[in-house]
C-alpha positions in Angstrom: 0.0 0.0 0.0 2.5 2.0 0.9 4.6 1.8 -2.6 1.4 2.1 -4.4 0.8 5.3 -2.8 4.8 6.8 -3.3 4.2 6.0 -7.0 1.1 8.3 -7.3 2.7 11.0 -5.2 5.3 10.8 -7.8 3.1 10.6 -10.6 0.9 13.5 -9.5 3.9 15.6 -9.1 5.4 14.8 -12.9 2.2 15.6 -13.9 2.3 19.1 -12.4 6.1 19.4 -13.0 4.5 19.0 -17.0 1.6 21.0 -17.1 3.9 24.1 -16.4 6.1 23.6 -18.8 3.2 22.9 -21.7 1.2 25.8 -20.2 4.8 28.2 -20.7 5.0 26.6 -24.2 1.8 28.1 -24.7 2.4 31.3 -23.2 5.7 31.5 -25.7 3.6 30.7 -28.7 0.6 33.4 -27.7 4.3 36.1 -27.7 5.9 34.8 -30.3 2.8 35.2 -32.8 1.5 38.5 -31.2 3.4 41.0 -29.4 6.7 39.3 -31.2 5.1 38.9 -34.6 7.6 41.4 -37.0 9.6 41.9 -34.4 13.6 42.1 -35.3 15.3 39.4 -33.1 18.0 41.8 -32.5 16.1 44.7 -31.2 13.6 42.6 -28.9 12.5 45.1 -25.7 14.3 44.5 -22.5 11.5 44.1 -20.5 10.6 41.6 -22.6 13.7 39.3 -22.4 12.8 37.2 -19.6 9.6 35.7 -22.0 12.3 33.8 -22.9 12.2 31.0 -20.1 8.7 30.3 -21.1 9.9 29.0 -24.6 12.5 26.3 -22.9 9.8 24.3 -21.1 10.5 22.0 -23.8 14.1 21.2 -22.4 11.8 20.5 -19.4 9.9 17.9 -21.2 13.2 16.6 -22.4 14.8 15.8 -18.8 11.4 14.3 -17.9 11.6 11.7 -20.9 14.8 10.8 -19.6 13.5 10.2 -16.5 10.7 8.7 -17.6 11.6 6.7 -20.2 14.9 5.6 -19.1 12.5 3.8 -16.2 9.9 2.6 -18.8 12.6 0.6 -20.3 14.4 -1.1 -17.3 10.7 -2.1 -16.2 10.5 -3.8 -20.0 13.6 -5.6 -19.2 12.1 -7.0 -15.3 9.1 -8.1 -17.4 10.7 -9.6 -20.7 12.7 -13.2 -20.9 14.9 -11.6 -23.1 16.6 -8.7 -24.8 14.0 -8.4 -27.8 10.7 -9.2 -26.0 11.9 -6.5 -23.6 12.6 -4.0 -27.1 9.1 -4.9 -28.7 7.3 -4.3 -25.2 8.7 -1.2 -25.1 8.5 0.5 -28.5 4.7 -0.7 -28.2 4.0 0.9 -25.4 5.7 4.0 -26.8 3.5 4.0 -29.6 0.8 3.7 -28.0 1.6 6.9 -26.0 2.4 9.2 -28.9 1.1 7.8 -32.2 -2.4 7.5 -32.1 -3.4 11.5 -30.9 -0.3 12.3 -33.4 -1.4 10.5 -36.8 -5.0 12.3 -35.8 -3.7 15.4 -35.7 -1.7 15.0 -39.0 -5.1 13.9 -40.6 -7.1 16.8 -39.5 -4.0 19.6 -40.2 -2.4 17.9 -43.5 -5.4 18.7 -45.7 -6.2 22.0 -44.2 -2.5 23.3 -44.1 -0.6 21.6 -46.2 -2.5 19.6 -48.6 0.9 20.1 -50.9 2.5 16.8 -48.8 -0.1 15.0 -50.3 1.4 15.2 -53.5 4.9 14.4 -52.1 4.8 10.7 -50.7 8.3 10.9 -49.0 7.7 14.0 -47.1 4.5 12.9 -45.7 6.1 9.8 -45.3 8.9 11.6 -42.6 5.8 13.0 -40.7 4.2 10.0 -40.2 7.0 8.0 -38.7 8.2 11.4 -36.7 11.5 11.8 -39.0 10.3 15.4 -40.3 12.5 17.3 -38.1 15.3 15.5 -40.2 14.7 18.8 -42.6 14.8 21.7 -40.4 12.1 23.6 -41.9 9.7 20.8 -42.7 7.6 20.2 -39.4 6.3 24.4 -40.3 4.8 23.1 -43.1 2.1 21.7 -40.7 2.8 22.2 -37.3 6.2 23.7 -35.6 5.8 21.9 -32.3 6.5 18.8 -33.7 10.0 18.7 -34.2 10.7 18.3 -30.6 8.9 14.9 -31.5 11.4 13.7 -33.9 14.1 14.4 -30.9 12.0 12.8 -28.3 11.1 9.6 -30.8 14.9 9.0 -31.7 15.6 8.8 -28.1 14.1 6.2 -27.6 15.6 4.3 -30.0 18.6 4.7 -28.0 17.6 4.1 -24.8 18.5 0.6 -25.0 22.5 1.9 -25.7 22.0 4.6 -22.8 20.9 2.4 -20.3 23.8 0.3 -21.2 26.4 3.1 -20.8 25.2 4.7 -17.5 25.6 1.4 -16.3 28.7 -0.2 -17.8 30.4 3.1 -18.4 29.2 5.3 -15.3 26.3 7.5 -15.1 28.9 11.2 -14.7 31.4 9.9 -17.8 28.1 9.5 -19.8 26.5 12.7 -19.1 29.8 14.6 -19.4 30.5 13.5 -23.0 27.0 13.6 -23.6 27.3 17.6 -22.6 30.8 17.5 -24.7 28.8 16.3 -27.9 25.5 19.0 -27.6 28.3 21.6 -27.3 30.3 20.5 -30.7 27.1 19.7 -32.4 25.1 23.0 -31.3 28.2 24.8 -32.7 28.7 22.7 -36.4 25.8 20.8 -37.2 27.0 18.0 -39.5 25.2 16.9 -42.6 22.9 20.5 -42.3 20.9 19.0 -39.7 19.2 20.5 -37.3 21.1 21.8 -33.9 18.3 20.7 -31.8 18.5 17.0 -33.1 18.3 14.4 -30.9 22.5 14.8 -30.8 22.2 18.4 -29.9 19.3 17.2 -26.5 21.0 13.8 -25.6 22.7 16.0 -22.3 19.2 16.5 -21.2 17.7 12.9 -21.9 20.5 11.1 -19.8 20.6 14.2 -16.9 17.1 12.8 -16.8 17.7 9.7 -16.8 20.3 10.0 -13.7 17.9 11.8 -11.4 15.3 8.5 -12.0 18.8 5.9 -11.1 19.7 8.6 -8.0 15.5 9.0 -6.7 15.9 5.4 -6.5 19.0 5.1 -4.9 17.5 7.6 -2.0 15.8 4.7 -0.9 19.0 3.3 0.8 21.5 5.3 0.8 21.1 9.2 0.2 23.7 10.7 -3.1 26.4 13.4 -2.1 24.2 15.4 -4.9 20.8 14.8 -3.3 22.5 16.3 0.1 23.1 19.7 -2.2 20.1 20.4 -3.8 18.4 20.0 -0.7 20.6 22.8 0.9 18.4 25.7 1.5 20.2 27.8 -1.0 19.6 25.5 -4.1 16.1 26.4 -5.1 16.7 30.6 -5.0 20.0 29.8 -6.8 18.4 27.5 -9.3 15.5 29.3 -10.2 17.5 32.5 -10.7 19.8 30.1 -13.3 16.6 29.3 -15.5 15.6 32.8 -15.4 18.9 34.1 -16.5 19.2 31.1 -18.9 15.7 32.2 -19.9 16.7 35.6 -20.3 19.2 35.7 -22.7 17.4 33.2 -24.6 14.8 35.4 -24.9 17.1 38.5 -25.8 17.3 37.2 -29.6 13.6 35.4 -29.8 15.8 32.0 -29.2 17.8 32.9 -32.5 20.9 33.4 -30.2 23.7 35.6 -29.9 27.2 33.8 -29.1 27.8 30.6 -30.6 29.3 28.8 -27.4 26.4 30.8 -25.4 24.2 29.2 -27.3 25.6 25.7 -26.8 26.3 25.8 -23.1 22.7 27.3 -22.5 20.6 23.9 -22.8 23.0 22.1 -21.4 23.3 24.3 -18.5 18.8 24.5 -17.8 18.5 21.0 -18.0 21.1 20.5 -15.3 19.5 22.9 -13.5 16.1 21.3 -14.3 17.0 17.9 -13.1 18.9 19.4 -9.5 15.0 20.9 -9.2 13.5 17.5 -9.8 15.7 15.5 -7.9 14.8 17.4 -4.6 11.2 17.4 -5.5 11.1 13.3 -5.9 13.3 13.1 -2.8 11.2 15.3 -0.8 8.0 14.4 0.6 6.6 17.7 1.6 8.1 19.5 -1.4 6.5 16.9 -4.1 3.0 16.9 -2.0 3.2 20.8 -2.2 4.1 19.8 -6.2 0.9 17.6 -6.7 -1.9 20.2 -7.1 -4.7 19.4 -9.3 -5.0 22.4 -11.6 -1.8 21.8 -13.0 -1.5 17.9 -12.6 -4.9 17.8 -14.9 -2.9 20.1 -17.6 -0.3 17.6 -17.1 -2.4 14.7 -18.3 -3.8 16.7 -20.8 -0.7 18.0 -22.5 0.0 15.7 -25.0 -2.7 17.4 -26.8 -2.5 20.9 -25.6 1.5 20.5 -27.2 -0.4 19.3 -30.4 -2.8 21.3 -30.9 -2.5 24.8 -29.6 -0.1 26.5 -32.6 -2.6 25.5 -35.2 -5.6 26.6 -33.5 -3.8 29.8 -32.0 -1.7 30.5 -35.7 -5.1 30.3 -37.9 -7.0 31.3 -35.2 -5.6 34.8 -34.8 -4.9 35.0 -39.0 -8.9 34.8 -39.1 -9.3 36.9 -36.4 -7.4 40.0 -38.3 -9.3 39.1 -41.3 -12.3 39.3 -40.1 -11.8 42.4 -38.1 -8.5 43.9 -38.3 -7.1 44.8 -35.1 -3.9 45.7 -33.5 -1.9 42.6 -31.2 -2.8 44.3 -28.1 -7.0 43.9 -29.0 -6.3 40.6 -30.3 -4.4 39.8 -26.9 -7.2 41.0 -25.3 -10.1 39.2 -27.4 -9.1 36.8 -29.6 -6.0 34.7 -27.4 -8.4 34.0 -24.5 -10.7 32.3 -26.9 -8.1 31.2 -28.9 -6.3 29.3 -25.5 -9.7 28.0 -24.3 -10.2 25.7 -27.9 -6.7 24.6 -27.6 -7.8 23.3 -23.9 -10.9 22.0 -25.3 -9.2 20.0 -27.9 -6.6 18.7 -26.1 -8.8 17.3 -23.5 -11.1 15.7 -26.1 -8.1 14.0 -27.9 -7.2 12.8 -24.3 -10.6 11.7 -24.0 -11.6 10.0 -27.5 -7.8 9.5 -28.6 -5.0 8.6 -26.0 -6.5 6.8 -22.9 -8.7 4.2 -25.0 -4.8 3.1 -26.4 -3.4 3.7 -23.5 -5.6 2.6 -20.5 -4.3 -0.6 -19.0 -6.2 -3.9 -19.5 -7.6 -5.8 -17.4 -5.4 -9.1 -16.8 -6.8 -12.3 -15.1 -5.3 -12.8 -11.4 -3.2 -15.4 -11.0 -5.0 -18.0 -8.3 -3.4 -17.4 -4.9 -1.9 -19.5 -2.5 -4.1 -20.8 0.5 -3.9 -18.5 3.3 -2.0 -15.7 1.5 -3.5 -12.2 1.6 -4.4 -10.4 -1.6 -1.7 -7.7 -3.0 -2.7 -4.3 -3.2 -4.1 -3.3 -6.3 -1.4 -1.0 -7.8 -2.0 1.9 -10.1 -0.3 2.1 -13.6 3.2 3.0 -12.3 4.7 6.2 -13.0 7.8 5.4 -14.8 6.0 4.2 -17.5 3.5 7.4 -18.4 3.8 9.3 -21.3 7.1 12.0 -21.7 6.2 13.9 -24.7 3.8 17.0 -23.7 
């Protein structure tokens, strides 16, 4: 009972942990295509700088997966006889997550936004097996979001190979030329792919995957890195990091100043990311104060909200200035509140109609119990194994 209930506390505090970062997401896009729209990336207002953080709650989503995922796969391996039962288990049930609410959206958007790709088999062939991001530009055709999807998908393809390293190589020699290879590759992308590719985000994966190995650890034997970030100076210092992270990211629009800047500066949030999540899991008080509803049911719901709310905000607000032209401070005003509310609405019905009736666990015979034996507690889908993409 008592493990059943940890792993919802957990759960509950993920959820929150991402319903922030897709509600910042958001609050990026609703800038970027208002106040920001024409705006020269080198003139952006100071005030306005620090808007900046809200656009790198995907990095948050990233160290999450690690976490997440990195769990999700060593619970294959527990279940599985061997190495390629353990594989299929696991790519199915990342499928299941991601795919379904995905091809959906492609189906509604493709026609209505880009009905070109249906003319051009291999490029709609890239967006429906999540390899569009392989082209830069290509995931604007129909939806810009979704070339953090392309990262997060080729992760897991090596999450087999990571779990392998951190524990045959060491978890600090891994994440250290993991760090090494986002720097180089942020600073010369090879072959004119795309800096953010999954190369350029492995640093953040595998600092999430660590936290996950070191929350489990806490059990026994607390790390000499749980003991600092649960000195009392930790959280002020890290927040103030993200901010200031945030803050020049947001002085260019996220086009970036300094090329090394630039490469050190996801790197640097997700390690600040995962210190903040590894005192929340390792902290009872801290990850109850973490498990509010509001933002635990935009955690459950965003998946969808990540889908769905550029198209619906982008075309939204093009009608809107059609219809009635207006300057970004009425549409603001008028037309984002609406806009937001229909991204909500949609994101909850593809939860609704789309994700949980793939994802909802089935119901399994009980094994007959020995004589005498009392029954084990009915445990909840455990929380290593939910869903890491917004």
């Amino acid at each position: 009972m008592v493990a059943a209930s940890s792993r919802s506390r957990h759960w509950r505090a993920l959820d929150s942990v991402r319903g922030a970062a897709v509600i910042a997401v958001v609050c990026w896009h609703v800038y970027k295509l208002t106040l920001a729209r024409g705006m020269n990336a080198h003139a952006v207002p100071v005030y306005l700088w620090p808007l900046g953080t809200a656009r790198l709650g995907v990095d948050v989503f990233f160290v999450l997966s690690g976490l997440l995922v990195t769990r999700s796969w060593h619970g294959a391996r527990e279940r599985a006889a061997h190495w390629f039962e353990a594989a299929w288990d696991f790519v199915r049930r990342r499928a299941r997550w991601i795919l379904p609410a995905y091809w959906v959206s492609l189906i509604v958007l493709v026609p209505l936004l880009a009905s070109s790709l249906l003319d051009d088999p291999r490029r709609l062939l890239a967006f429906v097996t999540l390899n569009q991001y392989v082209k830069f530009w290509l995931p604007d055709k129909v939806n810009p979001v979704t070339w953090s999807l392309t990262t997060e998908w080729h992760f897991y393809l090596l999450v087999p190979l990571v779990a392998w390293l951190l524990r045959n190589v060491g978890r600090w020699r891994v994440l250290a030329a993991c760090i090494a290879l986002t720097v180089v590759w942020w600073m010369h992308p090879p072959f004119f792919l795309p800096s953010s590719f999954i190369f350029g985000r492995l640093d953040q994966f595998v600092a999430g995957a660590i936290v996950g190995q070191l929350v489990v650890e806490s059990r026994s034997t607390p790390h000499a890195l749980e003991r600092l970030v649960h000195t009392d100076r930790f959280v002020p210092v890290a927040v103030a990091g993200l901010v200031a992270l945030g803050t020049y990211h947001g002085a260019s629009l996220g086009l970036g100043h300094y090329r090394l800047a630039d490469a050190l500066l996801h790197p640097l949030f997700g390690l600040l990311t995962a210190g903040l999540l590894l005192r929340m899991l390792t902290d009872t008080r801290e990850r109850e104060l973490a498990a509010g509803p509001l933002l635990a049911w935009f955690g459950v719901i965003s998946f969808g909200l990540y889908l769905w709310h550029y198209p619906i905000l982008d075309q939204g607000l093009r009608l809107a200035r059609a219809a009635a032209p207006m300057p970004d401070a009425v549409a603001m005003i008028i037309a984002v509140p609406a806009l937001v509310a229909c991204s909500v609405l949609a994101a909850h019905l593809s939860y609704v109609l789309v994700e949980r009736p793939f994802t909802r666990p089935r119901e399994r015979p009980e094994p007959p119990k020995d004589a005498g034996t009392l029954a084990s507690w009915p445990s909840p889908r455990s929380w290593e194994s939910r869903p890491s993409t917004p």
